[in-house]
Backbone as CSV, one residue per row, in Angstrom:
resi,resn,N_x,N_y,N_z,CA_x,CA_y,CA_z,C_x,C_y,C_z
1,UNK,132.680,126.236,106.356,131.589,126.264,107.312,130.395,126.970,106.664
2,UNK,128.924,126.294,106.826,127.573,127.199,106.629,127.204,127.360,107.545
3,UNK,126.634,128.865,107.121,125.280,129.866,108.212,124.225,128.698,108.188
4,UNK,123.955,127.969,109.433,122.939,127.257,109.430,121.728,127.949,110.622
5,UNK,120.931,127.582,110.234,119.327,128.043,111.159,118.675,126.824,111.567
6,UNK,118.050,126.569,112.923,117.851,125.863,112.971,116.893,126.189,113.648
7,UNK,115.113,125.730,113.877,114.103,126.513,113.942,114.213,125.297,115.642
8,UNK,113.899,126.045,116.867,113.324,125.536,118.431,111.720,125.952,118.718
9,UNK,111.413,125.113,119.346,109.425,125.151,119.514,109.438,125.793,120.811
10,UNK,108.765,127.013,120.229,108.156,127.969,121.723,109.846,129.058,122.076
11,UNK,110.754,129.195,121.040,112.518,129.569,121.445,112.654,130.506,119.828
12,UNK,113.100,131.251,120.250,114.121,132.052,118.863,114.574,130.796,118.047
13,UNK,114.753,131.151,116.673,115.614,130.240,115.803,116.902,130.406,116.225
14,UNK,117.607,128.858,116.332,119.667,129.014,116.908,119.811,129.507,115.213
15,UNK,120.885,130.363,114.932,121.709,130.311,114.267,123.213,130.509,114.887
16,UNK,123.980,129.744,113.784,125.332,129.906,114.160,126.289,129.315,112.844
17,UNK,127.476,129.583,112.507,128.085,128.810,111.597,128.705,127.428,112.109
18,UNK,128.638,126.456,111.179,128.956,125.367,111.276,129.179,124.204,110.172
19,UNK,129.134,123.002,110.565,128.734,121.715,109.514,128.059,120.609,110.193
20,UNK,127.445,120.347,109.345,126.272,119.216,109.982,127.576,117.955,110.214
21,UNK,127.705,116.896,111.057,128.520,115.832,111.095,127.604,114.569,110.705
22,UNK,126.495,114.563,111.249,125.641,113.278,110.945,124.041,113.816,110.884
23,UNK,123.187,112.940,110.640,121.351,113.466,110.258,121.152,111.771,110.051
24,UNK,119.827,111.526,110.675,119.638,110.391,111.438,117.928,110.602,111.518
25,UNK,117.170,109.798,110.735,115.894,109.481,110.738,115.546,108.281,111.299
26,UNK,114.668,108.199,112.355,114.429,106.745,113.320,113.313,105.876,112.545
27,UNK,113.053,106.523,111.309,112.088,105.580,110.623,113.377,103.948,109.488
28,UNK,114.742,104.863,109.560,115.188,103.962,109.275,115.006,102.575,109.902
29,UNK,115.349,102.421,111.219,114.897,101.739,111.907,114.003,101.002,112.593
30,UNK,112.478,101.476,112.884,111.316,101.435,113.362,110.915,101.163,112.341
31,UNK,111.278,101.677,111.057,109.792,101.236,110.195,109.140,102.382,109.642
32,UNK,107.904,102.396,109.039,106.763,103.502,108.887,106.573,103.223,110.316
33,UNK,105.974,104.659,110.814,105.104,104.805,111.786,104.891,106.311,111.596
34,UNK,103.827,106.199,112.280,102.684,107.898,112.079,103.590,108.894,113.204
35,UNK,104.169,108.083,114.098,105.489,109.407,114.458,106.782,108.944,114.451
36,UNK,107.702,110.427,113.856,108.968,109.577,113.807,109.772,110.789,114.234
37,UNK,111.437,110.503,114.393,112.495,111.625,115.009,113.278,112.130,113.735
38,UNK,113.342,112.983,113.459,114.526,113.455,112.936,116.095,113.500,113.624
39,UNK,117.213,113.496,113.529,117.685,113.635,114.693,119.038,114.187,113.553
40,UNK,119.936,115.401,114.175,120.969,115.932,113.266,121.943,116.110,114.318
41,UNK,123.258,115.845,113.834,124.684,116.980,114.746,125.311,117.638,114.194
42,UNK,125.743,118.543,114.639,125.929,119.654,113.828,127.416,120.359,114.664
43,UNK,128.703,120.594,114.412,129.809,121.040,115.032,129.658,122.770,114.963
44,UNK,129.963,123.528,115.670,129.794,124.956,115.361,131.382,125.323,114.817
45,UNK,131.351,126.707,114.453,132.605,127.228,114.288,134.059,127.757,115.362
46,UNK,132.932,127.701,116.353,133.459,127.747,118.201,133.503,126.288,118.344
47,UNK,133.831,125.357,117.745,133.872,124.239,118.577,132.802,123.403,119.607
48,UNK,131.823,123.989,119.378,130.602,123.732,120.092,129.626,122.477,119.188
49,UNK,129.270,121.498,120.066,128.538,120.640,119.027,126.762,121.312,119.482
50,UNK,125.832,120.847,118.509,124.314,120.932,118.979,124.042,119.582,118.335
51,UNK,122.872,119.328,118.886,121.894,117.624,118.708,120.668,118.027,118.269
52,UNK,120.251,118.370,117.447,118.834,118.803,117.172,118.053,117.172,116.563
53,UNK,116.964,117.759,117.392,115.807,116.888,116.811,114.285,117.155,116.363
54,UNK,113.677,116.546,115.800,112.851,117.256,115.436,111.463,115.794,115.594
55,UNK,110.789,115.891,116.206,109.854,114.731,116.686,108.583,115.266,115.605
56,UNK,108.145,114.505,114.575,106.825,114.962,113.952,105.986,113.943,114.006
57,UNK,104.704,114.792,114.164,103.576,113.748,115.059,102.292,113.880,113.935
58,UNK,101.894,112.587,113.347,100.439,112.880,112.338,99.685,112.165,112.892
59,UNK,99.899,111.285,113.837,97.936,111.553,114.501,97.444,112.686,115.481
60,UNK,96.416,112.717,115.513,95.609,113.487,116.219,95.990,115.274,115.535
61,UNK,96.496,115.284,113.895,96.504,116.473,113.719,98.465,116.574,113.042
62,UNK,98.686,117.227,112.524,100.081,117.521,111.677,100.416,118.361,112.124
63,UNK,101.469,117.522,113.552,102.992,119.303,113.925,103.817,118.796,114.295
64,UNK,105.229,119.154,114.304,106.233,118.824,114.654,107.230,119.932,116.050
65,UNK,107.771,119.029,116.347,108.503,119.837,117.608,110.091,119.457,117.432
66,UNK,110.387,120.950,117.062,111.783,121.071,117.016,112.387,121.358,118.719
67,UNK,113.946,121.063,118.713,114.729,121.146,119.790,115.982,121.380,119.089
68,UNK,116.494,122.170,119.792,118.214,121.681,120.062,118.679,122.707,121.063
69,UNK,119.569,121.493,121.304,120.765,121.568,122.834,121.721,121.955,122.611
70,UNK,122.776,122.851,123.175,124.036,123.099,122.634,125.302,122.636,124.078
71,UNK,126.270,122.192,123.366,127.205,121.311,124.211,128.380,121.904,123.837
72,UNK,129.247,122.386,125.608,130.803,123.119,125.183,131.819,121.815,124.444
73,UNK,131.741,120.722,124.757,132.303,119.760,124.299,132.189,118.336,123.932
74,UNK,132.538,117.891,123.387,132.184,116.429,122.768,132.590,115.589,124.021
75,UNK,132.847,115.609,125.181,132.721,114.756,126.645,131.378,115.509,127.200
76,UNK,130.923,116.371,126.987,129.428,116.560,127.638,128.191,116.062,126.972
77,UNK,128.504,116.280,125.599,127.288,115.446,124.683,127.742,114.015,124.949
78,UNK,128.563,113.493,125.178,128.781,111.757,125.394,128.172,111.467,126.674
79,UNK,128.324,112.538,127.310,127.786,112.450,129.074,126.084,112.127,128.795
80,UNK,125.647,113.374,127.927,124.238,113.529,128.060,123.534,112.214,127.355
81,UNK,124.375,111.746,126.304,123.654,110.878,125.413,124.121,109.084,126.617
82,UNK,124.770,109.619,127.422,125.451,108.427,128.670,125.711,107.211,127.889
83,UNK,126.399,107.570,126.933,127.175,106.252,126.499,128.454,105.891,126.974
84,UNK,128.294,105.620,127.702,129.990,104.794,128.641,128.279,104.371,129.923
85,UNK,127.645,104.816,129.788,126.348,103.803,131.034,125.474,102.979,130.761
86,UNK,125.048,102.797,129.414,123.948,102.274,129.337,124.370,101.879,127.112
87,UNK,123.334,100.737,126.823,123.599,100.796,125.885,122.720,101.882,124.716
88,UNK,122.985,102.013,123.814,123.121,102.734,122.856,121.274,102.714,121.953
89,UNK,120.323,103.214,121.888,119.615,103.089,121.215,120.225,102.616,119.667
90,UNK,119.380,102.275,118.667,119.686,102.279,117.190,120.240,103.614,116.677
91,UNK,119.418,104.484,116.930,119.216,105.858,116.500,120.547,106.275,116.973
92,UNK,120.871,106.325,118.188,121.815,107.268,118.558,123.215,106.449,117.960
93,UNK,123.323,105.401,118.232,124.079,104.676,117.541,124.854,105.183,116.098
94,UNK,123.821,105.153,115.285,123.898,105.489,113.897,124.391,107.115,113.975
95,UNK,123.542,107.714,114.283,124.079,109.414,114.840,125.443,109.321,115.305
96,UNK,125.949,108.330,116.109,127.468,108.400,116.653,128.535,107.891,115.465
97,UNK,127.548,107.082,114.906,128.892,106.095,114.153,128.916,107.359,112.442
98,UNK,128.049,107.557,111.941,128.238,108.444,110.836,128.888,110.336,111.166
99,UNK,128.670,110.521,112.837,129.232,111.568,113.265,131.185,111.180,113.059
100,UNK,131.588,110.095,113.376,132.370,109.368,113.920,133.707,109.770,112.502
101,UNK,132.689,109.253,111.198,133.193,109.227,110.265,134.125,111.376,109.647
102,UNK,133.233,112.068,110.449,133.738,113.577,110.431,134.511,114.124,111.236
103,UNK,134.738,113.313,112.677,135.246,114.061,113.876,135.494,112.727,114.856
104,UNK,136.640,112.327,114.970,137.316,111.411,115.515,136.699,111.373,116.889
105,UNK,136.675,112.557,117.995,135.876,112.543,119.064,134.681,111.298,119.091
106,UNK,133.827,111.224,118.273,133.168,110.428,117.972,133.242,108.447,118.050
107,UNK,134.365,108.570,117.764,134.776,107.414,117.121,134.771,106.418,118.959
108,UNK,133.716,105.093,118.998,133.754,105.042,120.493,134.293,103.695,120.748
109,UNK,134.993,103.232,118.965,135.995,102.019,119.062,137.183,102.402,119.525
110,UNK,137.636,103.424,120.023,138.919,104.064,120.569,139.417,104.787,118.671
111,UNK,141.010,105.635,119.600,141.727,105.992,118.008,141.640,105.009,117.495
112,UNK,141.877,105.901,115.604,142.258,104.604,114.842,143.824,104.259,114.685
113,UNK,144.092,103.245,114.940,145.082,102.894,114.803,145.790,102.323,113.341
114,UNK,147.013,102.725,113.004,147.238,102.210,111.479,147.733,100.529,111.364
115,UNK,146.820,100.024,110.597,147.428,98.007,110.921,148.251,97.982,109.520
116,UNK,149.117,97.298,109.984,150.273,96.606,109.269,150.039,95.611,108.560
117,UNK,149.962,95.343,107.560,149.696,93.993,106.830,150.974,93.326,106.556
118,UNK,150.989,92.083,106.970,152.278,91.267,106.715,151.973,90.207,105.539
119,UNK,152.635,89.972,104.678,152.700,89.881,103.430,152.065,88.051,103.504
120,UNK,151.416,87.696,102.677,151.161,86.242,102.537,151.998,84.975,102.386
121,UNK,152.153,84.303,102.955,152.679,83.275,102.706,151.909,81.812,102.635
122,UNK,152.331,81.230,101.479,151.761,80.174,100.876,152.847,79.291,101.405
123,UNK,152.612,77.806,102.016,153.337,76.837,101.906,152.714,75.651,101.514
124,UNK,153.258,74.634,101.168,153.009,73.726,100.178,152.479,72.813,101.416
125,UNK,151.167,72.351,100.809,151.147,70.841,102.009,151.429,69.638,101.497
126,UNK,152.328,68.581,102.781,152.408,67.575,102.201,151.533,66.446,102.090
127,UNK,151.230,65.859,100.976,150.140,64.518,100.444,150.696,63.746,100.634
């Protein structure tokens, strides 16, 4: 686990120990554009997830606005992000599916299950 810091607009900096699970830029998606999201998850050492984002804005002037939320469990961040209601932005999507790959909670194809491969069989056709 790292001492991570994570800077909130107009709030104390969160620190806490942890590991980032996924980090998620919406310009992947969108394109260039003059504003875009940062978007990170991050698991704590308590078991606690946070969603930080970070919205940076270059017209009308260069600033960005940090956030983050902190969640007792991975059924309350699923609540907040309401995926079992509605479908899935790109962004959050990608945030779920590369979170997915660190922390099974995540994973919203159900467990993984282990598949069996049954061996090939070739038969001859008749001409």
């Amino acid at each position: 686990m790292n001492q991570i810091r994570l800077q909130r607009h107009g709030k104390p900096d969160l620190l806490f120990n942890g590991d980032l699970l996924a980090q998620v830029d919406d310009r992947e998606f969108s394109g260039f554009n003059e504003n875009w999201m940062d978007t990170a998850l991050y698991r704590t050492s308590l078991g606690q997830y946070i969603l930080y984002s970070e919205f940076h804005i270059t017209n009308c002037g260069k600033r960005s606005i940090p956030t983050a939320l902190v969640f007792s469990t991975d059924q309350d961040l699923l609540e907040f992000m309401e995926v079992s209601s509605r479908p899935l932005s790109p962004l959050s999507a990608e945030l779920l599916r590369q979170a997915s790959l660190n922390d099974e909670a995540f994973d919203l194809c159900g467990p993984r299950v282990p598949v069996e491969f049954l061996p090939l069989v070739h038969t001859a056709r008749a001409s």
